[in-house]
N, C-alpha and C positions, 0 to 999 in steps of 0.2 A: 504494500500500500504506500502510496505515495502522500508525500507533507512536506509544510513549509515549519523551517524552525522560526521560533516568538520568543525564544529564551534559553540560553544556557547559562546554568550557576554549577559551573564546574565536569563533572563527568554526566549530571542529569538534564535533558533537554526539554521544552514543554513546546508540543510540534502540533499543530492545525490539521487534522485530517479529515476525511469526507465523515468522516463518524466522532466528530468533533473534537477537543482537545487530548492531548495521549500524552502521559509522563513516559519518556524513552529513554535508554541509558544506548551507550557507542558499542558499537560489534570490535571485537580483537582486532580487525584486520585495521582499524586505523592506529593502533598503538606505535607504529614506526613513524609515521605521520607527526605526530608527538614531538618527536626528538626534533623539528625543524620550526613545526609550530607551537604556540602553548595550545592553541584549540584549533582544530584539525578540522571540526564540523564547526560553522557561526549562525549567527541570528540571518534570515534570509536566505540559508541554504535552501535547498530543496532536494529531500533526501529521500530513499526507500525504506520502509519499514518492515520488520519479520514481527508479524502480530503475537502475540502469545504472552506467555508469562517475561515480563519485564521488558514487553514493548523495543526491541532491537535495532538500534540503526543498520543497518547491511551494506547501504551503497549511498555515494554524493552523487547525486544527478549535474551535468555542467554546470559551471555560473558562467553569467552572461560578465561580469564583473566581481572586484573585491577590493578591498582596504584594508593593508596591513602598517603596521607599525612597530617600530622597537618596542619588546615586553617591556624593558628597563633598560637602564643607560646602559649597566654593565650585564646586560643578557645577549646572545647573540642568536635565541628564539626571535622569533618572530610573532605578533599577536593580531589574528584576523579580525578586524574590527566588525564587518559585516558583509555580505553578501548581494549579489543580485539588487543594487542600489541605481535606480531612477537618477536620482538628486541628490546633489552631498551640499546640505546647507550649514557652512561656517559660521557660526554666530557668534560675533565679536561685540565688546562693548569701547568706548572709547575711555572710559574708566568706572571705576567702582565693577571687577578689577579689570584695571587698562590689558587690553588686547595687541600685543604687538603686530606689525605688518609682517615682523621677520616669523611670527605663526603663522597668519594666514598665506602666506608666501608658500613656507614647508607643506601646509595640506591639499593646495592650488595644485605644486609642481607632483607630488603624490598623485592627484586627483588625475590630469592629465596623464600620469605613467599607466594608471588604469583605469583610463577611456571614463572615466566619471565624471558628465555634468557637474559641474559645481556653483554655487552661489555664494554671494556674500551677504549677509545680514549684521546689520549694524546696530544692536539694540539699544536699550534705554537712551534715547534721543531726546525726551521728555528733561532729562538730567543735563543737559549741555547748553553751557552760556554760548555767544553769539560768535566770537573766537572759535570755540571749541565743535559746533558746528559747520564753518568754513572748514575745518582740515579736514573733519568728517566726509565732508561732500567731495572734498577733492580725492579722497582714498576712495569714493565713490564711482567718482567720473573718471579715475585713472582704469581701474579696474572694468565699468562699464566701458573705455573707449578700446578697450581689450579683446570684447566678448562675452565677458560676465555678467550674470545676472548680480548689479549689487542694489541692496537698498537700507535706508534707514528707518524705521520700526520703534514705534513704543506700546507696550503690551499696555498702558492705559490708553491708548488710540485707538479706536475702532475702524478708523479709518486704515490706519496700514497696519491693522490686525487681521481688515477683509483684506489686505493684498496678498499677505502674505499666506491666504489661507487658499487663494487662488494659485498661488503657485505650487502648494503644495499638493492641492487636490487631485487624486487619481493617481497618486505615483508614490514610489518607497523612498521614502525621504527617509537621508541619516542624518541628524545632526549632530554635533561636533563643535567643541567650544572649552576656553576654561571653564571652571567650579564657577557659579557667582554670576554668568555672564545671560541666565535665564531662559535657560532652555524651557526648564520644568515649565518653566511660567507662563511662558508662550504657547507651548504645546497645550496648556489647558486655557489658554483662551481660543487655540486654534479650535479645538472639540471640548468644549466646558463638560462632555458625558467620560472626557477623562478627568483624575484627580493626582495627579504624578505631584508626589512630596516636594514640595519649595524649600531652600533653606533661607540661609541671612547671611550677609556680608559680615565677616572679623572684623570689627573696627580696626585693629592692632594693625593689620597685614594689607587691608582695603580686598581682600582673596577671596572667595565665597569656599564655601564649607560643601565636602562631596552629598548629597543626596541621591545619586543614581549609584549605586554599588554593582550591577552588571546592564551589557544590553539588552535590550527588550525592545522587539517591531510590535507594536500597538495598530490595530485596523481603525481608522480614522471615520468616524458618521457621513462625512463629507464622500468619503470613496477613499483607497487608498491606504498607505501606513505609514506611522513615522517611526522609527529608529533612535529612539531615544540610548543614549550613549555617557557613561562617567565622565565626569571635567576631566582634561589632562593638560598638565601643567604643560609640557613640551611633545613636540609634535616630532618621534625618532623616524628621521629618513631610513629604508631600507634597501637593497640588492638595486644601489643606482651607480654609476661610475660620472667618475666628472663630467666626459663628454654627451654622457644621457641628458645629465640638468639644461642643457643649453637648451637643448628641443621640448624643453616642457616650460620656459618662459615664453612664451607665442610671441613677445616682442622680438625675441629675439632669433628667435627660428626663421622670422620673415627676412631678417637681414643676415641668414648666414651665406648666404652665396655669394654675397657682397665682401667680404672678410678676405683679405690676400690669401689665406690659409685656410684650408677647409676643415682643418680639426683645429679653428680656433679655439681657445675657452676665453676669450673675451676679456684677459689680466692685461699684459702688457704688449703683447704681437703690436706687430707694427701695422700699418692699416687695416684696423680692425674698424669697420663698420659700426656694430655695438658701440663701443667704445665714443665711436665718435657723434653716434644717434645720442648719450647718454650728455656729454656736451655741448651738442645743440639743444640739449633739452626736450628734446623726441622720446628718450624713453623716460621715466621719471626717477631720479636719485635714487630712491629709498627701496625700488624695486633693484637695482644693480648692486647697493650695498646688500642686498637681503641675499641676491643669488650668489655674491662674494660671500658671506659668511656661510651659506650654505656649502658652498666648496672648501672652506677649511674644517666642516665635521665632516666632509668625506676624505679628507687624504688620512 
């Protein structure tokens, strides 16, 4: 019998099938699997079932896509974040706690490694003086003059509470974000007939406090599901080599033919194109400093 996974908290899965929810535990044959991932099966697989006592997983049906990331800094596992994902919505705040661009940068260049849609969401906008809005908009308009979907959102807005509900409608949305930055919160105003536990900002830290402990794809009223997902402090690149990153900045992909050198990486070569889009101010600072610090966690 076939089913889609909604939840794993460790070796037990809680999987969707034609005869409605089934508690499953994993078949032997993924136990080598293991040793490269920490979870072998993720939320959004779509597996086979051996019906019977203890509900069996047997087999992973293709994914159309995934998202992995470092277990831990010093783990050299890997950890499958989700499966068969429509939409990867980034959801940043500009503070309370500040979301750096060199994150949304690492989950973008990920996102693109495996073919996944992405978005940027800008939350609590509600919160931001007149200053602090202008920079907003311009990490907005850089990223939309890109391709991306970005926007700015406050979960007391109803206004781009419906936006945001329309982009998410009909598709498996994952989202992804620091602790703090209001997932929970948003996702129960997207479908108020969910209740996902809120927390509260540390004053001490300005960091929000974990509330989601594993993933879970929630079936959304509207159609569709969302992928609610743990804050993660940092976002660990995996299985990319220097010269991959370049083709996953789309600024920069467009001007690699232009580059005297076809395996540029965009440092110091000498008529390097990049380089010189980055000085006329064609591609924006903040995006070239983010892909340079990206390439110093990978040597």
């Amino acid at each position: 019998m076939e089913g889609l996974v909604l939840k794993s908290t460790g070796s037990n899965y809680k999987i969707s099938t034609e005869k409605g929810i089934l508690e499953c535990k994993l078949g032997g044959r993924f136990r080598l699997e293991e040793l490269k991932h920490t979870n072998p099966i993720s939320v959004g697989d779509r597996v086979l079932i051996s019906e019977g006592e203890g509900n069996i997983i047997i087999d992973l049906l293709p994914r159309k896509n995934y998202l992995i990331r470092k277990a831990t800094n010093l783990s050299k596992q890997t950890h499958i974040v989700a499966a068969n994902i429509d939409q990867l919505i980034i959801l940043a705040s500009y503070k309370l706690p500040r979301t750096s661009t060199g994150f949304i940068d690492r989950v973008l260049a990920t996102a693109e490694a495996y073919t996944i849609p992405a978005t940027i969401v800008y939350n609590k906008t509600d919160l931001l003086n007149e200053k602090e809005i202008k920079e907003v908009q311009f990490y907005i308009n850089t990223y939309d003059a890109l391709g991306y979907t970005a926007i700015g959102v406050s979960a007391e807005d109803a206004d781009s509470v419906e936006v945001l509900k329309q982009l998410v409608k009909g598709k498996t949305n994952l989202f992804t974000g620091h602790s703090g930055v209001g997932k929970s919160t948003l996702v129960n105003k997207i479908d108020p007939t969910l209740t996902l536990r809120t927390g509260v900002i540390s004053d001490k830290f300005n960091k929000g406090k974990h509330t989601t402990t594993f993933a879970e794809m929630l079936p959304l009223s509207i159609g569709g599901y969302v992928i609610d997902t743990p804050g993660i402090k940092e976002f660990g690149m995996v299985r990319m080599d220097k010269h991959e990153v370049t083709d996953y900045f789309t600024e920069f992909f467009e001007l690699k033919d232009q580059c005297k050198f076809n395996n540029c990486l965009h440092l110091n070569e000498p008529d390097c194109a990049v380089i010189r889009a980055v000085e006329e101010g064609k591609i924006a600072q903040f995006r070239f400093n983010n892909y340079l610090n990206i390439l110093d966690t990978l040597e």
